[in-house]
C-alpha positions as CSV (number, residue, x, y, z in Angstrom):
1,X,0.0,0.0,0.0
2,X,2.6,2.2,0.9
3,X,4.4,1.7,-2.7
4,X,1.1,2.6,-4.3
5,X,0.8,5.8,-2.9
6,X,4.4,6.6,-3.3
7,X,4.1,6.7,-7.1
8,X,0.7,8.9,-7.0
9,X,2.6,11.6,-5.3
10,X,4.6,14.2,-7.5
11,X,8.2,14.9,-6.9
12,X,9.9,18.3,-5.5
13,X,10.3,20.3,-8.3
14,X,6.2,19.3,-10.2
15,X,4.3,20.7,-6.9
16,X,2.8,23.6,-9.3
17,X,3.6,22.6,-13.1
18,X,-0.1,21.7,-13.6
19,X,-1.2,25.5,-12.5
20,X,1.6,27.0,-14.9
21,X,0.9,25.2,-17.9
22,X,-3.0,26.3,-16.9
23,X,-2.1,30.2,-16.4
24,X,0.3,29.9,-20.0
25,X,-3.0,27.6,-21.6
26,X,-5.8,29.5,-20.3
27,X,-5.6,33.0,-22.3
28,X,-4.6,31.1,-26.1
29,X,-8.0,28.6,-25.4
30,X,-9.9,31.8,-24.1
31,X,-9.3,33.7,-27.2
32,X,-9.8,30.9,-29.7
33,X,-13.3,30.7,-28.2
34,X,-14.2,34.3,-28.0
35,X,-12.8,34.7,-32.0
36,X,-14.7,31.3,-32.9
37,X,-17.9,33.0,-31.4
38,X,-17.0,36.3,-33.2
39,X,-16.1,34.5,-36.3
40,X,-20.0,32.9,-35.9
41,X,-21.9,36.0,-34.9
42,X,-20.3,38.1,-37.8
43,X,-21.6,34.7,-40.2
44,X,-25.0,35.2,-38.9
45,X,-25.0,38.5,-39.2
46,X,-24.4,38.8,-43.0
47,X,-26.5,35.5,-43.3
48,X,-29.4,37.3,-41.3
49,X,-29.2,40.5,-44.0
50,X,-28.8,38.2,-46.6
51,X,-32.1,37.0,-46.0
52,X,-33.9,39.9,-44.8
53,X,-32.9,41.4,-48.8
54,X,-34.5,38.3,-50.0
55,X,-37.7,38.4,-48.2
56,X,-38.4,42.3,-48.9
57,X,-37.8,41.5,-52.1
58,X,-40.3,38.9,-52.6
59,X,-42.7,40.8,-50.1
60,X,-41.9,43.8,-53.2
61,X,-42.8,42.0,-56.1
62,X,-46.3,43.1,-56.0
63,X,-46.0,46.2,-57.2
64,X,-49.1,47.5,-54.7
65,X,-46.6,47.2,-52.3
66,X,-45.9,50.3,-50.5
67,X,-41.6,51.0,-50.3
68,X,-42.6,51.9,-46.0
69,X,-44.1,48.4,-45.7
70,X,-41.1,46.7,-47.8
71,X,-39.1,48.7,-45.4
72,X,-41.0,47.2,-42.4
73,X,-40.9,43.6,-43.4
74,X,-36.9,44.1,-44.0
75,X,-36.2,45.5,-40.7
76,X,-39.0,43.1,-38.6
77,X,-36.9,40.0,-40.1
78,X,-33.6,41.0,-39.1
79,X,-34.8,41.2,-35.2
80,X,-33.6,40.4,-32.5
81,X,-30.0,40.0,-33.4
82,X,-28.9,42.2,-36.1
83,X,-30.3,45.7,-36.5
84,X,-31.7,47.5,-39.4
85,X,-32.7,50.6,-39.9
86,X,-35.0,52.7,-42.8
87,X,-31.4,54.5,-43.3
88,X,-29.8,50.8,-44.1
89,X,-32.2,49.7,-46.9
90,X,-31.4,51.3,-50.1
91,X,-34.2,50.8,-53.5
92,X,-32.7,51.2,-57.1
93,X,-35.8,51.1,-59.2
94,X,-36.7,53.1,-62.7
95,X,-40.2,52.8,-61.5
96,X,-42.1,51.3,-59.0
97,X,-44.3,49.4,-61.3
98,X,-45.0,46.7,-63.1
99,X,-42.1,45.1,-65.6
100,X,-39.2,46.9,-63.7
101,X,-36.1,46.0,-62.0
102,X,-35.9,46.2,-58.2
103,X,-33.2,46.3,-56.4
104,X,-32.2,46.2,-52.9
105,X,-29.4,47.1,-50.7
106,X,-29.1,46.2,-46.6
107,X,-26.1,46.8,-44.9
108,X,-25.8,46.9,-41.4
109,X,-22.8,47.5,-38.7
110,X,-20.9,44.5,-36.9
111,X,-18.6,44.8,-33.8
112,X,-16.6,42.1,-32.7
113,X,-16.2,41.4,-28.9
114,X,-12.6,40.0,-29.8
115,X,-10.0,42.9,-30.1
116,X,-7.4,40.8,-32.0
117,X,-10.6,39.2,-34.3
118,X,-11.8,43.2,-35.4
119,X,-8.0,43.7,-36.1
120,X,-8.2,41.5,-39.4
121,X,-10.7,43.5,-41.2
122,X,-8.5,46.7,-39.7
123,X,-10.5,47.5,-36.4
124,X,-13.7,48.7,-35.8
125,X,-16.8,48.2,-36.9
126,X,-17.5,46.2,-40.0
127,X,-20.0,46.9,-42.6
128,X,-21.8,44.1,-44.1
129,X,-23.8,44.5,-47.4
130,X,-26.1,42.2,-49.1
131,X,-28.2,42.6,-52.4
132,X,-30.6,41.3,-54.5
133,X,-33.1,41.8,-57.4
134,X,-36.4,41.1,-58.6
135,X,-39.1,42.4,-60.8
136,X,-42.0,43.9,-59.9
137,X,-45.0,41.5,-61.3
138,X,-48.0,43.1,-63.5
139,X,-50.8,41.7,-61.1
């Protein structure tokens, strides 16, 4: 018995090697977890605007739409996470009417929690943009 517990014990100079290796460990694993998380919020972000372009563009085909509601379903599918405003959405249309070309612009503003994860696009916020087109339907 004695032997036994004379090999679970750690010698003189391995007393605090485990908490070392934890203080050198623990910032690297922290911010490979906070810049994975960044990495994943800025993805859903631009996937969130992505889709909000999408829907206000279907919601626009009719052409009876008004651009205020277009503006409204745009903005109400981007919540809770990413906010839009009316100043974010951007129409390029020769007419709102039926047979023309829509198109529309959201961009919106993301800020990364990880200082060292902003510092790849250059600091800062980053502005995300996403686009798409349709045209307006004659009914």
């Amino acid at each position: 018995m004695k032997c036994r517990l004379r090999f679970l014990t750690r010698g003189d100079g391995e007393k605090g090697q485990s908490v070392v290796e934890l203080a050198i460990m623990m910032p690297v694993l922290l911010l490979m977890l906070l810049g994975s998380l960044d990495l994943g919020r800025a993805f859903y972000s631009y996937l969130t605007i992505t889709n909000a372009a999408r829907v206000g563009a279907q919601f626009a085909m009719d052409s009876r739409r008004l651009q205020t509601e277009v503006m409204y379903i745009i903005e109400s599918e981007s919540k809770p996470f990413v906010t839009i405003t009316d100043s974010d959405i951007t129409f390029t249309t020769t007419s709102w009417s039926p047979g023309y070309d829509l198109k529309i612009e959201v961009k919106t503003q993301f800020t990364a929690v990880t200082p060292l994860i902003s510092n790849i696009w250059g600091g800062g916020p980053l502005t995300m943009r996403a686009d798409t087109s349709t045209r307006f339907n004659s009914s």
